[in-house]
C-alpha positions in Angstrom: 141.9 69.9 207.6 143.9 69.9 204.5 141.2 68.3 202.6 138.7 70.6 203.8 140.5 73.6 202.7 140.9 71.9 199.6 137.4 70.8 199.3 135.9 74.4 200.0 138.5 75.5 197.1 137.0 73.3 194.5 133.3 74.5 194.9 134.8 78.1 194.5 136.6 77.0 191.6 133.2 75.0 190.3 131.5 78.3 191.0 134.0 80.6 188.8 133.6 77.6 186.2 129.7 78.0 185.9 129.8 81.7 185.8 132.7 81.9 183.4 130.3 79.5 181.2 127.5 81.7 181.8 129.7 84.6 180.5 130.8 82.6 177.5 127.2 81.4 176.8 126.0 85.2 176.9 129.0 86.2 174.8 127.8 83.4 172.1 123.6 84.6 172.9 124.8 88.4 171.8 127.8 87.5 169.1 125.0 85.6 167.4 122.4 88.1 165.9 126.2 89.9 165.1 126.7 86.9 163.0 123.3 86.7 161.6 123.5 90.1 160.8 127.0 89.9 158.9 125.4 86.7 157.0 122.2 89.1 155.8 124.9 91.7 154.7 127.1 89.0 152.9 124.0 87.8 151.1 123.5 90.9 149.8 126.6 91.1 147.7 125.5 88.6 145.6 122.2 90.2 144.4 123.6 93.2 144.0 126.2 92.2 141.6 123.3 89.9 139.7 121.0 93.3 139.7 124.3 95.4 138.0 124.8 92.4 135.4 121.4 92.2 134.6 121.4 96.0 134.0 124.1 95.5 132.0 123.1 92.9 130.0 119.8 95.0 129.1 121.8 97.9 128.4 124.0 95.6 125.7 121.1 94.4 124.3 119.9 97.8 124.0 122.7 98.9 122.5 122.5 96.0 120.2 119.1 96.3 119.2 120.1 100.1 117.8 122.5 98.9 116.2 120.8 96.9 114.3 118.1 99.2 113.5 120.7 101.5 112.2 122.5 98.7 110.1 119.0 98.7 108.1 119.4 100.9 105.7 118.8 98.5 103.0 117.0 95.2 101.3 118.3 92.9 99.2 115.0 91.4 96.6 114.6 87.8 97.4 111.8 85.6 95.1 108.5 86.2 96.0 108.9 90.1 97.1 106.8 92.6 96.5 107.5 96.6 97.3 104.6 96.5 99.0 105.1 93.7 101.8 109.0 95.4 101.9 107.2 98.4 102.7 104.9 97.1 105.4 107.8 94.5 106.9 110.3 97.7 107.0 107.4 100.2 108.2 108.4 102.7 105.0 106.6 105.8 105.9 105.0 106.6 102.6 104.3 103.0 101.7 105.6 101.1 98.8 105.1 104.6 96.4 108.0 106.1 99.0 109.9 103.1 98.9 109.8 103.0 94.6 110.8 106.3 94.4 113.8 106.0 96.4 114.5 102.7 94.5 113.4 103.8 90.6 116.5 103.9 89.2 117.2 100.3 90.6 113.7 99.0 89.9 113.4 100.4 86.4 109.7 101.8 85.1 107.7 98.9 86.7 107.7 98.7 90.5 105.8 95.4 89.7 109.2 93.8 88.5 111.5 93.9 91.2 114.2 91.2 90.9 115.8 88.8 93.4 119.7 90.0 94.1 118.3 93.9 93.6 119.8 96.1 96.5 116.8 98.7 97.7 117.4 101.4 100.0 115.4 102.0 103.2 116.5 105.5 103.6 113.3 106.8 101.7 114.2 110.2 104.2 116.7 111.0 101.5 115.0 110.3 98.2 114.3 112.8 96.2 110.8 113.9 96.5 107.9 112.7 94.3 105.9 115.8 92.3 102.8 116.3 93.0 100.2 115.0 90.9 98.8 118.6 90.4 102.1 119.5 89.4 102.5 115.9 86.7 98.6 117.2 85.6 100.1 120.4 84.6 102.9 119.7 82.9 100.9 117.4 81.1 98.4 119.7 79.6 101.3 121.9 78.8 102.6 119.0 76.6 99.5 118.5 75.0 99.0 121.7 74.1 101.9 122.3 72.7 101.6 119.2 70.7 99.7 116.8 68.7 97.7 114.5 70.6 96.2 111.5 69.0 92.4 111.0 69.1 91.0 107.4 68.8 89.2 107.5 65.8 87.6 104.0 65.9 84.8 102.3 68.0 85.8 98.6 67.6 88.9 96.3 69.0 89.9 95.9 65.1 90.2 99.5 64.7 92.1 100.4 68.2 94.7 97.8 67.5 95.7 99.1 64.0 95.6 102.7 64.9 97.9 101.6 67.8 100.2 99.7 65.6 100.3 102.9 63.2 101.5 104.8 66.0 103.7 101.9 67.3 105.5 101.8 64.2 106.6 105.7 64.2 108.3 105.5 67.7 110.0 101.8 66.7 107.6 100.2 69.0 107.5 95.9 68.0 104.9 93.9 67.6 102.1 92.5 65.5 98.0 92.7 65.4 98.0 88.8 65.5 100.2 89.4 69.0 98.2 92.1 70.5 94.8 90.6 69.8 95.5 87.2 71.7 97.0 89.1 74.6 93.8 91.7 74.6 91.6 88.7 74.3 92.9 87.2 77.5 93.3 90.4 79.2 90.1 92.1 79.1 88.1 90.3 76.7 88.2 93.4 74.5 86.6 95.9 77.0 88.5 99.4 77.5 87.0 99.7 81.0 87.9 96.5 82.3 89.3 96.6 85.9 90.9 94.3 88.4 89.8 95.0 91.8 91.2 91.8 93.0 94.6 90.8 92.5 98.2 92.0 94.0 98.1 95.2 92.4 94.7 95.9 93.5 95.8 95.4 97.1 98.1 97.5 96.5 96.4 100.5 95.5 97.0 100.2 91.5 94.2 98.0 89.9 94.6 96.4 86.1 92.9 99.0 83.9 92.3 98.5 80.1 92.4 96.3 77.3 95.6 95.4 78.1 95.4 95.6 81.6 98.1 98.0 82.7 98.6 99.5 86.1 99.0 103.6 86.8 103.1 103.0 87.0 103.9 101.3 84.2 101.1 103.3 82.4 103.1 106.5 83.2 106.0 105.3 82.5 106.1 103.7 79.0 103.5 106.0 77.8 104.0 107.4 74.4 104.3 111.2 73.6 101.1 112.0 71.3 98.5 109.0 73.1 95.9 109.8 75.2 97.3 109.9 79.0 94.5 107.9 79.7 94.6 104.1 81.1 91.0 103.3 79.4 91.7 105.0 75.9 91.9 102.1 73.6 94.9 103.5 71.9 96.5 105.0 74.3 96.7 101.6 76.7 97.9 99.4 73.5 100.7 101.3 73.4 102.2 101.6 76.1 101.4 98.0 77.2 103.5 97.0 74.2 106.2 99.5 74.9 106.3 98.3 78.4 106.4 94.8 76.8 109.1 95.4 73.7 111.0 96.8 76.8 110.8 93.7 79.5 109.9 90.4 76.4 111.2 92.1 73.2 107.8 92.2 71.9 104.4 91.7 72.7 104.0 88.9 70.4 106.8 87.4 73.0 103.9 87.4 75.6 101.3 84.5 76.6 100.5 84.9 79.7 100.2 87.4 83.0 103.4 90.1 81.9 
């Protein structure tokens, strides 16, 4: 009797054992998505902190980038520049023109002969601002008027070159007929109206003019009080090519080649 008691106990005891495992196995069915769940949210830390850095990082390199921008305020001249390609590299509103007349005291007359170690400014905002031509053509035929202004006289290169060096030799300007012929010669060939529509300066908006084949900048400024203001006249382009010369090689006679 004893082990029948005892028997009937253990399949009660197997029967709380299976549903106790059913329990626990419904527990582990319905803690599961709970643990799936907390995995999706832990996962999401991760990406979230990625998303802030990379936020960051772009914000950095924003901040970066401006200041860099804001560090360019200037250029220093290495060999091979031209305020022309500075202009278009630095996207000078105004162009190289801007960009020389923020830089003409630096530069010098000639915005053709910039020199490597030459510190430029970029601010162009705050150069001074360039008069108009209508204003330049004004105060020009004020000068002339109110003083003598020398007509070429002569129709021949012999003739242009001594009335130059006459002139020349009243405002201290060097150089000799022997000098100024050869560099004529291999300028223009002798023609007043030559032009270069090809080179650098071409490109850049101020072509060779003349016998001795000056551009409108260095024209206007080495041009001599009582000549022509005139690129082609004869007389007018002799001298200031040699005063621009005397200036830069001491003479014109001191020049052989492209000046």
């Amino acid at each position: 009797m004893s082990r029948g008691r005892h028997a009937r106990k253990s399949r009660r005891a197997r029967h709380i054992s299976r549903l106790s495992l059913a329990l626990v196995a419904g527990g582990a069915g319905i803690a599961a998505p709970l643990l799936t769940a907390g995995s999706a949210h832990a996962a999401s830390a991760p990406a979230k902190v990625q998303e802030q850095k990379q936020a960051g990082t772009a914000k950095a390199g924003a901040a970066s980038q401006a200041k860099t921008e804001q560090k360019a305020s200037s250029y220093t001249v290495v060999t091979g520049d031209t305020l022309y390609q500075i202009a278009v590299d630095h996207d000078i509103k105004g162009g190289w023109s801007t960009l020389y007349n923020a830089n003409k005291k630096t530069v010098g007359g000639d915005p053709d002969l910039i020199r490597p170690g030459q510190k430029l400014t970029l601010d162009t905002a705050k150069a001074p601002a360039e008069r108009s031509s209508t204003t330049q053509r004004a105060d020009r035929d004020a000068a002339q008027r109110t003083s003598t202004v020398h007509k070429t006289q002569s129709t021949n290169l012999d003739g242009w070159i001594n009335e130059a060096l006459a002139i020349m030799k009243q405002h201290g300007i060097p150089g000799t007929y022997q000098g100024i012929h050869r560099n004529i010669i291999r300028e223009s060939g002798g023609n007043p109206n030559a032009i270069n529509n090809w080179d650098i300066n071409a490109q850049n908006g101020t072509p060779s003019i003349g016998l001795l084949q000056v551009i409108k900048p260095t024209f206007d400024a080495y041009h001599v009080a009582g000549t022509a203001y005139d690129q082609r006249d004869p007389v007018a382009n002799i001298v200031a090519a040699c005063n621009y010369a005397a200036k830069t090689y001491g003479s014109i006679d001191n020049v052989n080649g492209p000046y």
